[in-house]
C-alpha positions as MATLAB code, in Angstrom:
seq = 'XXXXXXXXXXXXXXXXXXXXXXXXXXXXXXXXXXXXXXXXXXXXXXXXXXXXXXXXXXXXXXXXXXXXXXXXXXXXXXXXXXXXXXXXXXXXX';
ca = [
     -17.355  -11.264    8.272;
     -19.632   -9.056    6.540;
     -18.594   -5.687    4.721;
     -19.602   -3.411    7.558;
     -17.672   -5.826   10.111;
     -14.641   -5.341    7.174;
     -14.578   -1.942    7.172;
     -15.194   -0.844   10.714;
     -12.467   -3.128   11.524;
     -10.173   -1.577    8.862;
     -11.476    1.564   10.535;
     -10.294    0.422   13.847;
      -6.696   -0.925   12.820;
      -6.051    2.462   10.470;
      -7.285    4.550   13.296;
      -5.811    2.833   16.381;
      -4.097    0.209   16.390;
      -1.834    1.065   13.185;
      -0.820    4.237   14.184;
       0.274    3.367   17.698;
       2.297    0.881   16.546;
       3.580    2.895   13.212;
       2.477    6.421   12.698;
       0.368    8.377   10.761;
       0.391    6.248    7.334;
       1.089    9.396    5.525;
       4.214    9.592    6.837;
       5.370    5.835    7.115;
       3.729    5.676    3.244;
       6.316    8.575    2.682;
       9.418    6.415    4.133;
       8.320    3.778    1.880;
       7.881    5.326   -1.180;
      11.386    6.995   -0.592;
      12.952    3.275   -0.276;
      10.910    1.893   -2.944;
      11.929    4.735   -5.203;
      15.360    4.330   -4.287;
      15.373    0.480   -4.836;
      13.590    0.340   -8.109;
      15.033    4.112   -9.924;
      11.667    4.812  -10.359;
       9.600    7.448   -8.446;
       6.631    5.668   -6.070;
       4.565    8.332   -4.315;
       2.927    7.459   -0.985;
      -0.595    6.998   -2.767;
       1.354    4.127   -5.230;
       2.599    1.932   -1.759;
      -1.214    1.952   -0.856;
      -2.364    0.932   -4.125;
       0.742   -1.476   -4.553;
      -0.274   -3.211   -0.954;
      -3.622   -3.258   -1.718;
      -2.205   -6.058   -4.709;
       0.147   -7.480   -2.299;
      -3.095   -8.368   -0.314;
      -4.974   -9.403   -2.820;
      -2.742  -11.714   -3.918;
      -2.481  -13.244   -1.068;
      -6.729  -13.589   -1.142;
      -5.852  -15.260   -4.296;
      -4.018  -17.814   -2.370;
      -6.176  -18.006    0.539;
      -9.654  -16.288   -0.117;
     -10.472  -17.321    3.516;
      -8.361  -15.134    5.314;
     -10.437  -11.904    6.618;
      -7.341   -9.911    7.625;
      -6.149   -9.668    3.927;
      -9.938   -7.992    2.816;
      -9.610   -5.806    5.787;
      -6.055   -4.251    5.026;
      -7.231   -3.680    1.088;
      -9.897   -1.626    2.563;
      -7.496    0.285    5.365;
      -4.245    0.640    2.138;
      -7.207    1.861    0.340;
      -8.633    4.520    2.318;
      -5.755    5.628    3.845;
      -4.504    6.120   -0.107;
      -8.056    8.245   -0.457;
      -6.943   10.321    2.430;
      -3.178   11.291    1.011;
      -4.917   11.929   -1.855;
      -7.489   14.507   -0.387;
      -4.347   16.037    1.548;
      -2.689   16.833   -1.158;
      -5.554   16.747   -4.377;
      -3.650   20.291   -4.868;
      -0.258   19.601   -4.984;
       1.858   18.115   -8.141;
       3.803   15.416   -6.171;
];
């Protein structure tokens, strides 16, 4: 898979597939962040689970580096973590 065939598929799960299934990521990144901050007694905003599951997958390319799904979900956590940030580049959350 090649980095355009990466990202337009990222594109397509983020887009499509993803939110049928779960929502707008804002909002399930949201749900998240609330358990997470909950769990750990430390506050995790939305754009810290899509950074934190971009490691997740990357770890797992550490394990396997020959599993395309894991480069294509860094590049949809990260994205979608550009967009919360753009949606909110004004607010102090």
């Amino acid at each position: 898979m090649n980095r355009s065939e990466v990202l337009e598929t990222a594109k397509n799960v983020i887009s499509k597939d993803r939110n049928s299934q779960y929502g707008e990521p804002e909002d399930n990144f949201k749900k998240i962040s609330e358990l997470w901050t909950a769990y750990l007694g430390e506050y995790i905003t939305s754009i810290d689970v899509a950074c934190m599951m971009c490691i997740f997958k990357i770890a797992r390319i550490k394990a396997n580096d020959e599993h395309e799904d894991s480069y294509v979900d860094v590049a949809g956590y990260i994205a979608c973590a550009a967009e919360i940030a753009e949606r909110h580049k004004n607010d102090n959350f």
